[in-house]
N, C-alpha and C positions, 0 to 999 in steps of 0.2 A: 628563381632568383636565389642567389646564396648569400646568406647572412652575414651579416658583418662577425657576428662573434663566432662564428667557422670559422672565416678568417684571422680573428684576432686568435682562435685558440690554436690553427695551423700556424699563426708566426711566434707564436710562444713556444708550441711544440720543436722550433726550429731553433729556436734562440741559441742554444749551447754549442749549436753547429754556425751557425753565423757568428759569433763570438772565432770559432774555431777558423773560421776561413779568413776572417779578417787580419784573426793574429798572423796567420802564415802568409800576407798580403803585404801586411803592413812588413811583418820581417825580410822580405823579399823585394823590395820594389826593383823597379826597372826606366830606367829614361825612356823619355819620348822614341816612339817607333821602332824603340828596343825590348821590346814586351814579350819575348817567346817563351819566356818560363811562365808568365805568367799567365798567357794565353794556353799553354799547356796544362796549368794547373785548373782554369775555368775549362775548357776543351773535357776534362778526366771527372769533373763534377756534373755537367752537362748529361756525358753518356751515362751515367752511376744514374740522374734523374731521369732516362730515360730519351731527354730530349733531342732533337735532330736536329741540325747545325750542320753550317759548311763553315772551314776556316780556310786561316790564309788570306782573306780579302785586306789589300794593303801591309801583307805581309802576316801581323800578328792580329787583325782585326776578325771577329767573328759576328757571324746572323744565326740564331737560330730562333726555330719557328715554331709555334704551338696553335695545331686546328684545333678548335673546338668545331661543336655539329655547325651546318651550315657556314664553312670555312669562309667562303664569298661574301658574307653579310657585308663586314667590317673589319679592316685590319690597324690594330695600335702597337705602334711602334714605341717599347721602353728600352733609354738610350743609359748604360754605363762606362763611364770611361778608366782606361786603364794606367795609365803615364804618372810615374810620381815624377819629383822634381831634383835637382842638385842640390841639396842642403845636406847636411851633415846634423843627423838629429841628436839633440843633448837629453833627451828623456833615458828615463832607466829602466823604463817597464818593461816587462819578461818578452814585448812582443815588438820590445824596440829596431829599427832595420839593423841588419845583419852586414848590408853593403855600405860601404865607405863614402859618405860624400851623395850616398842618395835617400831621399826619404821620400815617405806619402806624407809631405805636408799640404797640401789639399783638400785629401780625405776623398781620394779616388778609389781606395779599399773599399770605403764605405760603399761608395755608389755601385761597385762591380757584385761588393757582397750582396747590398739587397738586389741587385736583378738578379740573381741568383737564387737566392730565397724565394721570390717570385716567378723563376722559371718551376722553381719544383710547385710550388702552389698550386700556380695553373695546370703546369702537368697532370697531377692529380686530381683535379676538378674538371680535366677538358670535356667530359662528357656532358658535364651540366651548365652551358655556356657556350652561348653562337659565336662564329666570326675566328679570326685567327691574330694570335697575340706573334710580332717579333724583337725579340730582343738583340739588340744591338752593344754588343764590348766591343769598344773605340779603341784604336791609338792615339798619340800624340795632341792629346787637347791642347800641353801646356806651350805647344811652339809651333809657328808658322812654317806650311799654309792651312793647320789644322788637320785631324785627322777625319774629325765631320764632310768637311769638303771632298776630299779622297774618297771617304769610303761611298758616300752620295755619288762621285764621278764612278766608284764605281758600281753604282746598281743599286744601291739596296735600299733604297726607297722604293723600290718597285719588283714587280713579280712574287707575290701580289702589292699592288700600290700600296702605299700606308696612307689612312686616315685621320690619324691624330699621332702627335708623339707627345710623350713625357719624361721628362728628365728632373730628378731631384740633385741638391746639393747639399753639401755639408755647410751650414750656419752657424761657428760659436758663439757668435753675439746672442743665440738665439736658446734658450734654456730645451733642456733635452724632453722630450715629449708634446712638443710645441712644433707647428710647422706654419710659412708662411708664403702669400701667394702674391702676385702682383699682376694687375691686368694691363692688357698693352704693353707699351713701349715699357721695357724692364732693364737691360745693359744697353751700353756701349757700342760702338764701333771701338775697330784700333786699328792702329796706324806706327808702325817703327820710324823715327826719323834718323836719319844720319846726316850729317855735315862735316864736309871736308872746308876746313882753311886755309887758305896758303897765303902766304906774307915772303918775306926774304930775312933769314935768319942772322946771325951775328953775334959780336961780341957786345953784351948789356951796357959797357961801359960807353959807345960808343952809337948814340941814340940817331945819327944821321943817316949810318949803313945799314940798317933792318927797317923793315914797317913786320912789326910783332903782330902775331896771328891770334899769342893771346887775349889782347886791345881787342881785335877785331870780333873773335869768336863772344866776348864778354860785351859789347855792344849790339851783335847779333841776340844775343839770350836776353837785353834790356829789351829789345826794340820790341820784341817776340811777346814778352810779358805783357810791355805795353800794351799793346797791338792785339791783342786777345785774353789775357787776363788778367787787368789792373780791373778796379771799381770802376772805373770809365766806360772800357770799353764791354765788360760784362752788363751792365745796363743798359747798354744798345742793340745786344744780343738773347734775343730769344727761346734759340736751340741750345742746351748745357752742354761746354765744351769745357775739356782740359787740354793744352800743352803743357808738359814738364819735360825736362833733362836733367838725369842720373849720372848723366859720363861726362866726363870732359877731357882730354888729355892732350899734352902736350909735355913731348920730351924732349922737353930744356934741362938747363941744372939753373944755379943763382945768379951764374954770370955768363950763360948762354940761352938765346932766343931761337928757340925751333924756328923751321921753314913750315911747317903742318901744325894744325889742332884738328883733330878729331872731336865732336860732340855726338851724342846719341842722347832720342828722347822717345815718347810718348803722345799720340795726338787720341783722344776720345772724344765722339760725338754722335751724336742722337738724327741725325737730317742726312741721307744720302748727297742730298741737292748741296747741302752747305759743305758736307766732305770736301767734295771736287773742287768748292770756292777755294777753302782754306788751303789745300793742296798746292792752286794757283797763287795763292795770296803768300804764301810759307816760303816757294821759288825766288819770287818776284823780290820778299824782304832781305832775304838772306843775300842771295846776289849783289843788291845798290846797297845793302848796308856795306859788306866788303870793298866795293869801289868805293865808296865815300874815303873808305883808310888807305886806299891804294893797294890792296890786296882782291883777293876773289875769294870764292866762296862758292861752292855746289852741293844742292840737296837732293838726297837719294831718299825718296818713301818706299815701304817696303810694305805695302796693305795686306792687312790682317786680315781681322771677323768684321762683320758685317754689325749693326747692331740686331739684339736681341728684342722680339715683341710674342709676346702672350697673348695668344688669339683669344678675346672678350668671352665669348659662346663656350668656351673649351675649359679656359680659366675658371669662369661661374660656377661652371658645372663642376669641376673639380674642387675647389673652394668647397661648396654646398657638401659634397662626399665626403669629403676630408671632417667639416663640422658635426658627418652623421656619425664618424669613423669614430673620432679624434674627441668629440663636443667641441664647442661653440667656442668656448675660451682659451681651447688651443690652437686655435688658426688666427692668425695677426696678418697683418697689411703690411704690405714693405714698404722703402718708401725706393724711389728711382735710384741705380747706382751706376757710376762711373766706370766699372771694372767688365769685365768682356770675359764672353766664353765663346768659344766654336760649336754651341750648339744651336746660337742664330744662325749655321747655317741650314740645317734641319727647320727651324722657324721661320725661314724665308720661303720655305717650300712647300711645308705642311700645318696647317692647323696645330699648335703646340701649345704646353703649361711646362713651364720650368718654373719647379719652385724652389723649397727652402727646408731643409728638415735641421731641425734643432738639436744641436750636437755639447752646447756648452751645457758647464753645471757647478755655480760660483759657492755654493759650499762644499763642494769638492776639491775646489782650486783648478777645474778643467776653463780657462779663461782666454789661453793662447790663441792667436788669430792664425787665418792659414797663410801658410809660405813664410812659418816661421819655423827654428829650431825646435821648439816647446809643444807646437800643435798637437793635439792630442784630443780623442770624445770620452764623452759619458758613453758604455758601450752599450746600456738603456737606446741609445737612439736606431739601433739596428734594430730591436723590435717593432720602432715605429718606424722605421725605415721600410722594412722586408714588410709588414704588414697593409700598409696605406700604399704602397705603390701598384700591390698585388688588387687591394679594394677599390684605387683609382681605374686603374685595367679594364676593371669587368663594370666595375659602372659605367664604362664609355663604348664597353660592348653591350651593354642593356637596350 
């Protein structure tokens, strides 16, 4: 068995270069399924640690594999994803992106660097350690149909099967050297909606020749509220749902009424069975509310990720590691949240723990939430990063 403080003094030893890999990640990023630099740059770190990998899968996605003795025992799958997002970052620090209009405000640097840290880890230790670790750099988390799901269609969950996976995240709500677990049902499902409305357009002055799509669509989004979250109908429902709508458009001017409204929104829930309800239930509103104004109305769902669950037995035991790792009072509870990842779909297949690792740090002023312009960590949290992922590994190969 190897010690936790081997380990902590190998992610220490490592820090200056995880530091190092994240600043040229972070100044680099890349859009969803657009990742080849930076697959190339993980692919040139990989070989340099020795490890063996095949790329390519999904284009810029990469597996690679670490035997320890008796390969067969056990195989854990740790999952880093690669995809920043379309923001345009306002920070000024020396490691700020470099590319225009894209940034890692996520904190999917982070995740790639510590399996990285933890490929060289293990590499170095595979002799003293049964079973075989894969690490898995994802594409495109941040956009449907996931890059989880792809790379799963194609294989790599298997040969050799995987046993467990783990996946951590970046947390700012979460003070840096702190990390947090959640058992069970953990995220979301998701759901893209879109509606098209159509009415008969015209001139505003003249209120007898149009039935306005605006009217209709703005009746459509009451009805919607009502009907699944006012106070009413949330008391009647058991399973936590969210509908919300972001978009709405329609191009009119002051004194002309479109023929169309486009809306686009957001459906989150926790219940496969009630998914498929709401789905029916979403068609059915949208449609008779439009006949009611004399217009129509059709809903396009675009199904996402699936919801995410932390397998109880997997979780525990990870939690418990993390406590021996970490001590007692850095591992906190989460509580259930509404927001979604694509690596429920990994969790639908294999026993998994996605947690949470603690990246904020409120007398430093690091406070910004992710998918913001300001998002930014404590770079402290990559020590705790690269070293507890590396600790969690090998206690699930124990």
């Amino acid at each position: 068995m190897i010690a936790k403080e081997r380990i902590q003094q190998a992610a220490q030893a490592f820090y200056e270069q995880a530091v190092s890999i994240r600043s040229h990640l972070h100044q680099n990023p890349e859009l969803s399924f657009q990742e080849f630099k930076t697959s190339a740059y993980i692919q040139q770190h990989l070989t340099t640690f020795g490890v063996p990998f095949t790329a390519g899968i999904v284009n810029t996605g990469i597996v690679a594999t670490i035997e320890g003795k008796n390969p067969t025992k056990k195989t854990v799958l740790l999952r880093a994803d690669m995809d920043a997002l379309p923001i345009e970052e306002t920070n000024t620090a020396p490691y700020a992106s470099r590319n225009k209009g894209v940034m890692h405000a996520c904190g999917h640097d982070v995740h790639t660097t510590c399996v990285l840290g933890a490929a060289k880890l293990l590499m170095e230790t595979r002799t003293e350690w049964e079973g075989t670790v894969k690490l898995l750099f994802q594409p495109g988390e941040e956009v449907l149909p996931g890059g989880a799901k792809l790379m799963i269609e194609a294989g790599v969950l298997q040969n050799p099967p995987v046993n467990v996976a783990l996946a951590q995240h970046v947390f700012p709500s979460l003070e840096v050297g702190k990390v947090g677990f959640k058992s069970g049902m953990y995220m979301a499902s998701t759901d893209e909606l879109y509606i098209e409305v159509l009415g008969k357009g015209g001139h505003a002055a003249m209120p007898n020749d149009y039935i306005n799509p605006l009217l209709i669509a703005s009746a459509i989004l009451l009805k919607i509220e009502e009907t699944f979250m006012s106070p009413a109908a949330k008391a009647m429902q058991s399973i936590p749902t969210v509908i919300a709508f972001g978009k709405i458009e329609g191009l009119g001017a002051t004194n002309v009424i479109p023929n169309v409204v486009h809306l686009a929104g957001t459906f989150r829930t926790m219940d496969e069975t009630w998914r498929q309800t709401v789905h029916q239930r979403l068609g059915e509103l949208v449609e008779q509310t439009a006949q009611h104004f004399n217009g129509q109305a059709h809903l396009h769902i675009k199904q996402g990720y699936p919801f995410l669950v932390n397998d109880p037995q997997v979780t525990e035991r990870c939690r418990l590691a993390a406590e021996h790792y970490l001590g007692k009072t850095n591992v906190v509870e989460l509580p259930l949240r509404m927001t979604a990842e694509d690596f429920a779909f990994i969790s639908q297949q294999v026993p998994s723990c996605f947690f949470r690792l603690g990246t904020g740090n409120v007398a430093k002023g690091i406070t910004a939430g992710v998918h913001t312009p300001q998002f930014d960590i404590d770079e402290h949290a990559l020590l705790t990063g690269v070293g507890l992922i590396t600790w969690l590994a090998l206690q699930e190969l124990s």
